[in-house]
N, C-alpha and C positions, 0 to 999 in steps of 0.2 A: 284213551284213544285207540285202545285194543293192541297196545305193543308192551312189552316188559323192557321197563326201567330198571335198571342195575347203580346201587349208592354206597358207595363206600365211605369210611369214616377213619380217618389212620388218625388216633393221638401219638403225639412226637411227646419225647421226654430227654431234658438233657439235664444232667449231672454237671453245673459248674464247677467242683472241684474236681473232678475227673476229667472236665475237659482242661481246664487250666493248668495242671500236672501234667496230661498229656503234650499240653501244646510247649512246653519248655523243656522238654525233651531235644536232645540231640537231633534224634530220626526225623522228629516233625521236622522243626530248624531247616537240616539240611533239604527235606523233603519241599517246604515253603518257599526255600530258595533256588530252587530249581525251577518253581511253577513260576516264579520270579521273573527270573532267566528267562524262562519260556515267554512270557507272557511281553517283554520288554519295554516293560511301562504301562502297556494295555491296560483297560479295567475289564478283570477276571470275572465271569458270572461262571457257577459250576455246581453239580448238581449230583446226587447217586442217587437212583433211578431204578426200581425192581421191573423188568422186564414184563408187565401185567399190564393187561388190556384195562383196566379201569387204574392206574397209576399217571394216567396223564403225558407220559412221556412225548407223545408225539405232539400230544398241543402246544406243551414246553418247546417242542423244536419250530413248530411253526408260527408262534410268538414271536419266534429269534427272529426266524425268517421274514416276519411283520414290520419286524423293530425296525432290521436292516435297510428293507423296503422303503419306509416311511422316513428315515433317521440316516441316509444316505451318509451321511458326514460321520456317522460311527464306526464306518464299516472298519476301518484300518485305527480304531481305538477301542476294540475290544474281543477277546476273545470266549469261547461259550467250553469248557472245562466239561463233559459228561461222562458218569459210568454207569451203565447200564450191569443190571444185579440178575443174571438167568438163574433163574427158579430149577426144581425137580420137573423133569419130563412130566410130571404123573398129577401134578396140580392143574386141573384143566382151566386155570384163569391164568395160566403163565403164556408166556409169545412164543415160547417151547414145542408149547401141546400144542400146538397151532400146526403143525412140521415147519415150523420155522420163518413163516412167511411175515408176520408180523414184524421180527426182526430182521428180516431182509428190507422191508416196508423202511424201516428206522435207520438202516445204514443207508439205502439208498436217498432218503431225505437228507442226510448229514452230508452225503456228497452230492447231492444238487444245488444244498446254502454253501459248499464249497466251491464248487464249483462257479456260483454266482457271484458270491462276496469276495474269494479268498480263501488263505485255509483260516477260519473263523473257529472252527468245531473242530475240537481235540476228542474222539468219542471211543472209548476203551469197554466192552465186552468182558466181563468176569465172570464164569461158569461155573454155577455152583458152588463158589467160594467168595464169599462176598470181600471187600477193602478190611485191609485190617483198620481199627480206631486211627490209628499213626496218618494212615494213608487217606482215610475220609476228611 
């Protein structure tokens, strides 16, 4: 129809003994029980997220915001866990290379379902340094 379409393909790989070592760890432990805490019963939805225009993120947040919409009765039994992963300035498919407007785009969506729902959306920025394993 005379436009370019853009397809991405991400295979996911997880290591079950790597993740199951991990997760009996002290750091995780403490680190679970905090989201815990946080979460105070909630059921947890949570996500890390590379800061890229074909990564979905913002659909992921207006889902949320669909949920809530539709699912009014969830609003105050769940919370939405996101980290968003900023890439190198110099990758021009990052929200980066954009000067930044995309990711303005994404905070300000996160404080409008807060603003609407509650605080629902817990959403934390990491620059160039992604979660440690512990932490994801």
């Amino acid at each position: 129809r005379g436009r370019p379409v853009l397809i991405l393909v991400s295979h996911v790989g997880i290591e079950p003994q790597l993740l199951g070592k991990r997760m009996k760890s002290t750091q995780v432990k403490q680190m679970a029980a905090q989201l815990k805490d946080a979460a105070r019963g909630k059921l947890v939805f949570a996500s890390v997220d590379e800061l890229q225009r074909l990564k979905g993120i913002m659909f992921k947040l207006l889902a949320f915001e669909k949920f809530l919409q539709d699912c009014s009765r969830w609003r105050n039994k769940v919370i939405f866990v996101l980290h968003g992963l900023r890439k190198r300035a110099n990758d021009m498919s990052s929200f980066n290379a954009q000067g930044d407007g995309s990711a303005k785009e994404i905070k300000a969506l996160v404080d409008r379902i807060n603003r609407v729902n509650g605080p629902v959306v817990k959403y934390k920025e990491h620059d160039d340094s992604e979660p440690t394993l512990e932490e994801r």
